[in-house]
C-alpha positions in Angstrom: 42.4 29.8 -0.7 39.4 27.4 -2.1 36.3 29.7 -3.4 32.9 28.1 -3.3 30.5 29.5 -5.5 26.8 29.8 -3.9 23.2 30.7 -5.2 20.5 33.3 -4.5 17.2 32.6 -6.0 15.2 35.1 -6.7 11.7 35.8 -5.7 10.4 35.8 -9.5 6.9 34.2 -10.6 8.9 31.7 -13.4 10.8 30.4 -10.1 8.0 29.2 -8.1 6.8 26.8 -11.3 10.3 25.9 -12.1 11.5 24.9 -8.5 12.2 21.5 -8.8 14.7 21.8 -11.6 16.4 24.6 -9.6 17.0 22.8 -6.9 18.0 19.6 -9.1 20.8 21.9 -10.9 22.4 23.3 -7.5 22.4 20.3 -6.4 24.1 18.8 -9.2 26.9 21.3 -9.4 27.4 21.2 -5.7 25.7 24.8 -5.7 24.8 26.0 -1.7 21.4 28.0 -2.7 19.1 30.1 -0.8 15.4 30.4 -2.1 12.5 32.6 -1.8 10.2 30.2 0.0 10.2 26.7 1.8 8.7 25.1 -0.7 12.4 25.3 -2.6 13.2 23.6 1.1 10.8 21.2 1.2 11.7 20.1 -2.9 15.7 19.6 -1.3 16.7 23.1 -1.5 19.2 24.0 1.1 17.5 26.8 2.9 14.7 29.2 2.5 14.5 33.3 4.3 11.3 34.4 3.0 8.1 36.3 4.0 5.8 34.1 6.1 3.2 34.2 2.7 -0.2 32.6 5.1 0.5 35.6 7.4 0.6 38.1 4.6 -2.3 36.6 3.1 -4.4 37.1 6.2 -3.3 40.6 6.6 -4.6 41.1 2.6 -7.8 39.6 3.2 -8.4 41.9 6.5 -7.4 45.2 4.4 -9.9 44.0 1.9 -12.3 43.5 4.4 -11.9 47.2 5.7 -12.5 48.7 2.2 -15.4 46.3 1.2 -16.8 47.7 5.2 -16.7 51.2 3.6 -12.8 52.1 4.9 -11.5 54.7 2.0 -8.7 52.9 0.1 -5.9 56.3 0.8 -6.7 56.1 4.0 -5.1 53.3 4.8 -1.5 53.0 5.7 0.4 50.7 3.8 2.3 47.7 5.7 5.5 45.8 5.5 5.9 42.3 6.4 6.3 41.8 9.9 7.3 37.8 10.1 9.9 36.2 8.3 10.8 32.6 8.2 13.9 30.6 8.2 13.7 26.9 7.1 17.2 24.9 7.0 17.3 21.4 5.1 20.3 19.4 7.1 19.8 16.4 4.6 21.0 19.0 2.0 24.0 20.5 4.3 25.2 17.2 5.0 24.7 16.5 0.8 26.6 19.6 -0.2 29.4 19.5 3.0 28.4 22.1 4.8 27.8 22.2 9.0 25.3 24.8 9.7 26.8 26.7 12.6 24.1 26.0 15.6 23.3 29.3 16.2 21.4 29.9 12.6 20.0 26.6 13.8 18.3 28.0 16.7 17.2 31.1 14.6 15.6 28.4 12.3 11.9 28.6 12.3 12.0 24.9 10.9 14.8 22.3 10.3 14.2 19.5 8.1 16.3 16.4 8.9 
């Protein structure tokens, strides 16, 4: 039996800078990877399951809006994400070997060709 190693990236504020040579280093040790945001995707990661970040921005600002109106601080509940997005890079699957089975392609909020 042939074991193939793979790659979870974490979601950790020195990855986000250093993204590009992450992605270069999976990719030159054959390394299937998943990150913690399409920009890893979009630099030639292979794919990306992350919190949609403009959403959770936007739901921020509109608590921050509620406590500059006057809203007390405790008494609002605290939220979890709600929207999560899958982005796939085929150019990278094809790269590494790998067929993406088309069922976590139509789960896919994006697919980069």
């Amino acid at each position: 039996m042939t074991r193939r190693m793979s790659l979870v990236v974490i979601g950790a504020s020195l990855m986000q800078p250093n993204r590009e040579n992450i992605v270069a280093l999976a990719a030159k040790y054959r390394l299937p990877a998943v990150y913690p945001g399409r920009e890893f995707v979009d630099a030639g990661g292979l794919m990306s399951y992350a919190v949609d970040y403009p959403r959770l921005f936007y739901r921020a600002a509109s608590l921050v809006d509620r406590i500059f109106k006057g809203a007390n601080p405790a008494d609002i509940p605290v939220e979890q994400p709600t929207k999560f997005e899958l982005v796939i890079n085929l150019k990278t699957a094809k790269a590494l070997g790998l067929a993406i089975p088309q069922p976590i392609l139509l789960r896919a909020d994006e697919v980069i060709q």
